[in-house]
N, C-alpha and C positions, 0 to 999 in steps of 0.2 A: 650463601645459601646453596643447597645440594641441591638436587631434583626430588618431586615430589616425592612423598612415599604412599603405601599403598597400607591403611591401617586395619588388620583384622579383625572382626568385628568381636572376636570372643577374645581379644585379649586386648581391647579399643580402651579403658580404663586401669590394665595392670603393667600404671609406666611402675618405673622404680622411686616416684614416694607414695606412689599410693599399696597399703598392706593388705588389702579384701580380708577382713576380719570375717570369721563364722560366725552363722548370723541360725537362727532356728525357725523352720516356716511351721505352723501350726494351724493344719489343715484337721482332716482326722485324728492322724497323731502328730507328733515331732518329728522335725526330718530336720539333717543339716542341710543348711544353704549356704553360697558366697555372693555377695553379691558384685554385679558387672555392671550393672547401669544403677543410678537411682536421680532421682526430681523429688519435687514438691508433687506431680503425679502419679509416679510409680516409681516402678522399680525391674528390671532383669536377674532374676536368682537363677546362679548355677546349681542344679538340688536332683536330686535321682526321685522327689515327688511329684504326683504326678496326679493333682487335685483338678477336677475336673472346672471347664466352663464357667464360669459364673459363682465360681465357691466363694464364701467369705473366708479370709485365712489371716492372720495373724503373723507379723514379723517382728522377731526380737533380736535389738542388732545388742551388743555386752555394753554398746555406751550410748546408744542414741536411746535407748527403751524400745519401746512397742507401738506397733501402728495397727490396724486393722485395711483388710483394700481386699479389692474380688481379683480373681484368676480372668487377665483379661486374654492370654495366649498361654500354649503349650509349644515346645518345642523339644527337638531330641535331647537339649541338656541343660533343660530347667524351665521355668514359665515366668510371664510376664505378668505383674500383679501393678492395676492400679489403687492409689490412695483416689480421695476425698480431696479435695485443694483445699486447704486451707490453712491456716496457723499452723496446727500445731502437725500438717503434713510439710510442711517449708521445715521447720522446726527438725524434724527430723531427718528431712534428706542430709541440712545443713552438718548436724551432728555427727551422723555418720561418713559424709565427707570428714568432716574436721577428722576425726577421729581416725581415719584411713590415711590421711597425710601426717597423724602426728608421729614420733616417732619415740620408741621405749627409753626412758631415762636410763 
């Protein structure tokens, strides 16, 4: 074992098998997102939108489908949206994991 490393937080999920698929936040309008973090809670989108406090907003990732969660932070390169716990929030982080490690036939 080397010595520790020191892991950036904005690139802390893009080793080499995971492929951050675009993903579409749907606040007001459609905006692309990547996303950097995700749970059965939430989720970290890299997204140039910029939905305020407390909005309800819509994520659609191309294989896990669609979740609904509020804008729980803003940050300078994207915002922090929680889900609901539940089924079919598990249900989807899982998905979208899966789906970010698999890799193109």
């Amino acid at each position: 074992m080397g010595a520790p490393q020191i892991i950036d937080s904005r690139t802390f999920m893009a080793t080499r098998w995971r492929r951050r698929r675009m993903c579409v936040l749907i606040a007001d309008a459609p905006a692309p997102a990547a996303l950097r973090e995700i749970t059965a809670g939430g989720a970290f989108l890299e997204t140039n939108a910029r939905p305020p406090l407390g909005a309800t907003v819509e994520l659609r990732h191309p294989d896990a489908g669609s979740i609904y969660g509020q804008v729980r932070s803003i940050a300078d390169d994207g915002v922090g949206v929680s889900f609901t716990y539940c089924v079919d929030s598990v249900a989807f982080a899982l998905a979208a994991i899966a789906a970010d490690m698999s890799r193109p036939g």
